[in-house]
ZAMARGU-4260 file (C-alpha; in steps of 0.2 Angstrom, whole numbers, plus 5000, padded with zeros to 4 digits):
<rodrens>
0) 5000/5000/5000 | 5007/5019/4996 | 5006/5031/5011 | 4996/5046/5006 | 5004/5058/5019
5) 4988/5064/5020 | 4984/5069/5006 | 4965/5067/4999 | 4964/5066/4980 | 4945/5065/4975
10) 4938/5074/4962 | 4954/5076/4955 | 4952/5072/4938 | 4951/5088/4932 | 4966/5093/4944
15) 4979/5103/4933 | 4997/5100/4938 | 5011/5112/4937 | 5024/5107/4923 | 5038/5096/4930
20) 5053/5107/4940 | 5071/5101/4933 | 5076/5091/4953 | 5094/5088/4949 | 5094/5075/4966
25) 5079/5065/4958 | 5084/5051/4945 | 5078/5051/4925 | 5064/5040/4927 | 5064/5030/4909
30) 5082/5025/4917 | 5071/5015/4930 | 5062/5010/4917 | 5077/5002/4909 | 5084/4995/4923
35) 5068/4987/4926 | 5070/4979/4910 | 5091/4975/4911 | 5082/4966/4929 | 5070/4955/4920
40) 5055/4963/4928 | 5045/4966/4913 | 5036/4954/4905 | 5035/4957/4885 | 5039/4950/4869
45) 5054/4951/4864 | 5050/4955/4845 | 5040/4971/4854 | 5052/4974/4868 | 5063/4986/4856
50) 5049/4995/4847 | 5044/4999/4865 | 5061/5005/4872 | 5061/5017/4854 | 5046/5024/4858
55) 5050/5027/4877 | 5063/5037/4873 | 5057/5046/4859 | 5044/5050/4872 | 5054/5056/4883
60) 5067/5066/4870 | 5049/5076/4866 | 5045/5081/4886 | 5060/5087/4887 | 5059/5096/4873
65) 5043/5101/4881 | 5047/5103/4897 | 5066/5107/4896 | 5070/5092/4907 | 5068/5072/4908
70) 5053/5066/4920 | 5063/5065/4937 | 5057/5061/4953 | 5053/5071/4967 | 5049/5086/4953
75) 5034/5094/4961 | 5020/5085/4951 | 5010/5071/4959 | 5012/5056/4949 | 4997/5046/4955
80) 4986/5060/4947 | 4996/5060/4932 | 4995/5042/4929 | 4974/5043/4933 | 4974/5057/4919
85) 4983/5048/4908 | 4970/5032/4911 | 4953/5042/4907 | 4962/5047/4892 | 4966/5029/4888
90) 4948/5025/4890 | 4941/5037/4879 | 4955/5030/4867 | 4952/5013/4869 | 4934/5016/4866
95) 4937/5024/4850 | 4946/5012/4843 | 4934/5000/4847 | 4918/5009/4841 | 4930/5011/4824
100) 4934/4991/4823 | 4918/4984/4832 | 4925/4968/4828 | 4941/4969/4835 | 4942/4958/4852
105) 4959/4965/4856 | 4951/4981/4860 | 4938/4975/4867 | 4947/4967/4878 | 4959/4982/4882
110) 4946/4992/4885 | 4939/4983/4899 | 4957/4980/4908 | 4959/4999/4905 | 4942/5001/4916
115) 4950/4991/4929 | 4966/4999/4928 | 4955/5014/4932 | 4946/5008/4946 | 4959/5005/4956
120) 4969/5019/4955 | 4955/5028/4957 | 4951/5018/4976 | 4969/5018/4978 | 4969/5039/4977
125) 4954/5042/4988 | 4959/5030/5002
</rodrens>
């Protein structure tokens, strides 16, 4: 369980968050995510592991182009929000596709594990 410090989250969906602060003491977070690969701890095809990694750091080339730093932690944003924004979007996505290729059961299928990816963040930030 994550320790909340107190914090109360709800009806933060809408909740804008001020643009990351450069936190020279905080670490590049796509490097966690490559360690976390080096480690093992992630569990995807090989053939889509390097498209992935591409797209990761093309991603993150363009927020700090944006932004005019890498995603550290510890930059003054709250990440828990940021990752429940990110997941409505994801929904509306998903839903999209799916009302575009009705007969596709990968999205159909995406689009309810999204929902429960949702759900639980969203008990998980109004504990």
């Amino acid at each position: 369980m994550m320790k909340k410090k107190g914090r109360h989250h709800k009806g933060k969906a809408e909740m804008h968050e001020p643009p990351p602060a450069k936190n020279k003491n905080g670490v590049v977070v796509l490097d966690l995510v490559m360690n976390d690969i080096r480690a093992g701890k992630i569990n995807i095809a090989a053939d889509c592991l390097a498209g992935v990694l591409t797209d990761l750091e093309r991603r993150s080339k363009e927020g700090e182009k944006k932004y005019g730093t890498q995603l550290h932690t510890n930059n003054g944003r709250d990440a828990l929000i940021d990752f429940y924004q990110e997941i409505l979007d994801a929904i509306v996505y998903i839903r999209q596709f799916n009302a575009e290729w009705p007969d596709e059961t990968f999205s159909q299928h995406l689009y309810y594990m999204v929902w429960d990816i949702a759900g639980v963040t969203f008990d998980e930030i109004n504990k």
